[in-house]
C-alpha positions in Angstrom: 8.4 5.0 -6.8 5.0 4.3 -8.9 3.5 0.9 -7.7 0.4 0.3 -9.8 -2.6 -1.3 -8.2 -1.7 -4.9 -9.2 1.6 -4.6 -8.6 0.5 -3.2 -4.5 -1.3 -6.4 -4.4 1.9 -8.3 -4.5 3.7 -5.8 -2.4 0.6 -6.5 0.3 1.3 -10.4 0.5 5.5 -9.9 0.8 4.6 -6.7 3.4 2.5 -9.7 5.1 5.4 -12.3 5.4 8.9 -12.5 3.7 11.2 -13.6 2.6 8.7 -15.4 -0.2 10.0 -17.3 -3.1 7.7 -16.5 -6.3 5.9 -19.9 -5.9 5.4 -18.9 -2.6 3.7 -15.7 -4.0 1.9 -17.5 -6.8 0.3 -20.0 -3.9 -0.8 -17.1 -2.1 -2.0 -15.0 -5.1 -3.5 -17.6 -6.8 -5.8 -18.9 -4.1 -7.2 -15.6 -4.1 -7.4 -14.1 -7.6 -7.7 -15.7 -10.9 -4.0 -14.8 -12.3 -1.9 -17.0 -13.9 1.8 -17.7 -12.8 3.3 -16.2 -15.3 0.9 -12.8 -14.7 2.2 -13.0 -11.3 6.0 -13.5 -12.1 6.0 -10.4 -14.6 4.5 -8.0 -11.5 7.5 -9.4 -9.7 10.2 -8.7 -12.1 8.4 -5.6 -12.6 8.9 -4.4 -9.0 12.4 -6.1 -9.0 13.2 -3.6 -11.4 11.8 -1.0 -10.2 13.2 -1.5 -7.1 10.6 -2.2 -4.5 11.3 -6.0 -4.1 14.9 -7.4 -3.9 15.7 -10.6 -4.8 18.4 -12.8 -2.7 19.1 -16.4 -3.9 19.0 -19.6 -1.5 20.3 -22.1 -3.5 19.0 -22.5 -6.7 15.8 -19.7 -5.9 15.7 -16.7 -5.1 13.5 -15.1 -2.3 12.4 -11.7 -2.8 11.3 -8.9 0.3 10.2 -5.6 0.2 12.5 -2.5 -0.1 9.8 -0.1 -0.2 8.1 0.0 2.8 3.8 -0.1 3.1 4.4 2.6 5.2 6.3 4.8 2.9 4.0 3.8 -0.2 0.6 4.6 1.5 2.1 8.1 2.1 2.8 8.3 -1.3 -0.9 7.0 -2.4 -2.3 9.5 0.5 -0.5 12.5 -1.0 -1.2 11.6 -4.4 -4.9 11.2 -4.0 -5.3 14.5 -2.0 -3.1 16.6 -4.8 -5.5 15.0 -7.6 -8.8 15.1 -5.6 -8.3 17.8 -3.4 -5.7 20.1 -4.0 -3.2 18.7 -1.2 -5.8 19.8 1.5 -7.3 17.4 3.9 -10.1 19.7 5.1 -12.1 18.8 1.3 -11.2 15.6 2.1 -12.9 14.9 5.1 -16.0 17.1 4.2 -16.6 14.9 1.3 -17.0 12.2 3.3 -19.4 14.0 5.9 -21.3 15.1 3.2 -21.8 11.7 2.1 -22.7 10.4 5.5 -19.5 8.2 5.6 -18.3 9.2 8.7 -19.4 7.1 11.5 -19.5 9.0 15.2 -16.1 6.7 16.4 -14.6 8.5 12.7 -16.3 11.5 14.0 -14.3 11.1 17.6 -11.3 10.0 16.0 -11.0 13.2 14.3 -11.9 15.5 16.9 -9.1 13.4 19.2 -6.7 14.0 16.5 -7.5 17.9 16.0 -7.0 18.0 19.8 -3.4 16.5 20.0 -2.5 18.8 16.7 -3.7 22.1 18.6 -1.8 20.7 21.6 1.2 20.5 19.8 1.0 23.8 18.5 0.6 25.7 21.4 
């Protein structure tokens, strides 16, 4: 399902800790952005709608979680950003960031650990 980027940001804090009731949210969103309640209220009806967030009452509020999982919705960011960028392959991917100097050597390791347990598998 499509999260926009502000609507992610109030995925983040319920991932963090739920149940939250939305002035739960709004205290935590509002200490570290400048939107208003009301901004914050729509992006959870939004996701409410949408599905990602369900809402449960307790007594006269209702606390809302996650239904889609971070997990799940970085997977779907991942793939979508390698299909636009670099035609589903990961290989581009990673040699735009070496040729940019952005890999450090523990990235560097990292990925030569990884390659390893891949080949591993395969044989």
């Amino acid at each position: 399902m499509p999260v926009s980027d502000a609507e992610s940001v109030v995925m983040e804090v319920l991932w963090n800790r739920s149940p939250l009731g939305s002035d739960e949210v709004v205290a935590v969103l509002s200490a570290r952005s400048d939107w208003a309640e009301p901004t914050i209220k729509t992006l959870l009806n939004r996701l409410l709608k949408k599905g990602a967030v369900r809402a449960d009452r307790d007594g006269r509020r209702y606390l809302y979680s996650p239904q889609l999982t971070r997990e799940a919705w970085v997977a779907s960011q991942s793939q979508g950003v390698l299909d636009r960028l670099f035609g589903g392959r990961v290989a581009p991917l990673v040699a735009h960031f070496s040729e940019r100097g952005k890999l450090s050597q523990a990235d560097i390791d990292e990925l030569r650990r990884l390659i390893e347990d891949l080949d591993d598998g395969r044989r």
